[in-house]
C-alpha positions in Angstrom: -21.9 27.8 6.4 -20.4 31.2 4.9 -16.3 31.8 6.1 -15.2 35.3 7.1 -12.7 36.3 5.0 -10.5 40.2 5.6 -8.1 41.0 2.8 -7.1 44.3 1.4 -3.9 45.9 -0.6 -1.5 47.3 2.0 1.9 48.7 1.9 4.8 46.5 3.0 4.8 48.4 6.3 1.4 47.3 6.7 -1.2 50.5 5.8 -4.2 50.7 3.6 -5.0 53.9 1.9 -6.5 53.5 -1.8 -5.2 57.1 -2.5 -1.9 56.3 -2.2 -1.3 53.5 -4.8 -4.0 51.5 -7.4 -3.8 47.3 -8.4 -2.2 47.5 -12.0 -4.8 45.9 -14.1 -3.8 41.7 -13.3 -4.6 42.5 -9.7 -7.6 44.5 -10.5 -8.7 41.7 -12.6 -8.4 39.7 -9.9 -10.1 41.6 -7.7 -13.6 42.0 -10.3 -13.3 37.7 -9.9 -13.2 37.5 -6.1 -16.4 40.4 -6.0 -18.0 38.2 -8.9 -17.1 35.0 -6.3 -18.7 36.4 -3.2 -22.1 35.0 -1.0 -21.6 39.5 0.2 -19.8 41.6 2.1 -20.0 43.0 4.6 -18.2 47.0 5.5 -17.6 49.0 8.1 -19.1 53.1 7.7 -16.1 54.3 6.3 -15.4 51.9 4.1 -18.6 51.8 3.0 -18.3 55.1 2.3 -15.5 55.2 0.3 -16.9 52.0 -1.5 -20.2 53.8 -2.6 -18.1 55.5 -5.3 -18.9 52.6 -7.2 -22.6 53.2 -7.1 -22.9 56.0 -9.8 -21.6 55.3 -13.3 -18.8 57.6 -14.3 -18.8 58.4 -18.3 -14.2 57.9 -17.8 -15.0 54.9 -16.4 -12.8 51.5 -18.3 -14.6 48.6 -19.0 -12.9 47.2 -16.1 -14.3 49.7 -13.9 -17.7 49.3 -15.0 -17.6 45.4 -14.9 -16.2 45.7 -11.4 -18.8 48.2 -10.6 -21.4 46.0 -12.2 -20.3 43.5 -9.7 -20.2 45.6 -6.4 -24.0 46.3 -7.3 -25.0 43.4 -7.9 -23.7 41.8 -4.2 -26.0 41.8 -1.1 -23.7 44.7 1.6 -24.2 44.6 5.3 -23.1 48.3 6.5 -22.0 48.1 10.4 -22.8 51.4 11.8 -23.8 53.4 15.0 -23.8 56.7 13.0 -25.5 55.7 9.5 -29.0 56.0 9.4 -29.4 54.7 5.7 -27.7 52.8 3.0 -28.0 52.6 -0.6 -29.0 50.0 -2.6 -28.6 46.2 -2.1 -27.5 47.0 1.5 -29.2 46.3 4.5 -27.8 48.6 7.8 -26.6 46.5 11.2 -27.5 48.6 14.1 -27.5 46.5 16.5 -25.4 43.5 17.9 -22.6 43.0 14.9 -21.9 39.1 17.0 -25.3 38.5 16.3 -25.7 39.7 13.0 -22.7 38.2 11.7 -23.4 34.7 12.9 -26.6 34.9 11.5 -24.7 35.6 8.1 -22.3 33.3 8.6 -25.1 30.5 9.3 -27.8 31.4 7.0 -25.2 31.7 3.5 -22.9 29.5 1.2 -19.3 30.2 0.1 -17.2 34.1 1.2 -18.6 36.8 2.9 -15.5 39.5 2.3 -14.9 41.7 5.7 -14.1 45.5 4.1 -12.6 48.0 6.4 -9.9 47.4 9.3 -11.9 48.8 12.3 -14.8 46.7 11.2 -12.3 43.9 10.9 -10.7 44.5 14.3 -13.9 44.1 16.0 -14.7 40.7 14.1 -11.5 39.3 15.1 -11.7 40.2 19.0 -14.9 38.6 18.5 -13.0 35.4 16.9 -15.4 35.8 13.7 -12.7 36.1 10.7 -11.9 32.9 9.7 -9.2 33.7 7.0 -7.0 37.3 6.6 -5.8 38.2 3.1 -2.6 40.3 3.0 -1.6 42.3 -0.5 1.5 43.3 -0.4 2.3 45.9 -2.8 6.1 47.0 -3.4 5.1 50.9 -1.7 6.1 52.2 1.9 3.6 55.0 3.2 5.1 55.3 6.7 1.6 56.1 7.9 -2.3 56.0 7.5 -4.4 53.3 8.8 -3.0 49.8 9.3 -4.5 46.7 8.3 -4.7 45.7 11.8 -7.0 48.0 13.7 -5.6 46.6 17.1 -3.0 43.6 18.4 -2.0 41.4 15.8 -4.4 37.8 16.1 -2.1 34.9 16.9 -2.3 33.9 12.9 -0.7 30.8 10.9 0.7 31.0 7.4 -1.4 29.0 4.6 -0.7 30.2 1.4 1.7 32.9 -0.5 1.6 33.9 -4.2 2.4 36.3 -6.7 -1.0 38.3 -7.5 -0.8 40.7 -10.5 2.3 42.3 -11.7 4.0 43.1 -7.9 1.4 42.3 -5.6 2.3 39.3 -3.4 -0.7 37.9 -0.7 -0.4 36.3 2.0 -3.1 33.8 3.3 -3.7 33.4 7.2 -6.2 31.6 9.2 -6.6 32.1 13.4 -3.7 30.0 14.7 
């Protein structure tokens, strides 16, 4: 059985917005590993949007960039979306019943299915789906955006904390 698993970089007062600061290149490192480690993903529309970016090579691409986007490709996407009426490549669209779908994933698959997007994320954890949240702190204060918890706070307990990259510190929750 597949575990749910929401993490994302956020500012220390808790946004996401991956205009307003970049992983240095530890963290991205780490990041190419855990899309290399993963049974999918699975994104809400706009992050899904935002991901696609890494469909196209770009010729000022690093080689990081184009190992990481090697690696997005490469991994099965399930797009949650009312609006969408395709996706690209290696993505299959959820339409319907995102309970049902995800259990399905969640039944049918082997090792991390990564949750991308906090509305997406939100809904997943009313539904008591996520089984593990993934907090990267980096050292920045926005003082706005879109937080990393779409709605109330899940009753969570601590598991894990460590240094990731050159500043980045993560925090590792499971449902308490």
């Amino acid at each position: 059985m597949a575990t749910l698993v929401f993490g994302m970089n956020l500012s220390l007062d808790g946004y996401v917005d991956h205009e307003k600061f970049a992983p240095g290149p530890q963290l991205f490192r780490h990041w190419i590993e855990y899309e290399r480690s993963l049974a999918g993903s699975v994104y809400g529309r706009r992050m899904y949007e935002i991901m696609r970016y890494w469909d196209d090579d770009r010729a000022d691409w690093s080689a990081e960039e184009q190992e990481f986007a090697a690696e997005w490709r490469r991994q099965p996407k399930w797009v949650a979306s009312r609006t969408l009426k395709s996706v690209g490549p290696n993505a299959t669209l959820i339409e319907g019943d995102i309970g049902s779908a995800i259990r399905d994933l969640k039944a049918r698959l082997a090792g991390e299915i990564a949750v991308a997007g906090p509305d997406l994320a939100g809904s997943l954890t009313d539904l008591g789906m996520i089984d593990e949240y993934r907090l990267y702190f980096h050292p920045v204060v926005l003082g706005h955006g879109m937080p990393f918890f779409a709605g109330p706070r899940p009753p969570l307990r601590l598991v894990a904390s460590d240094l990731v990259g050159e500043e980045t510190v993560r925090l590792t929750y499971v449902p308490a």
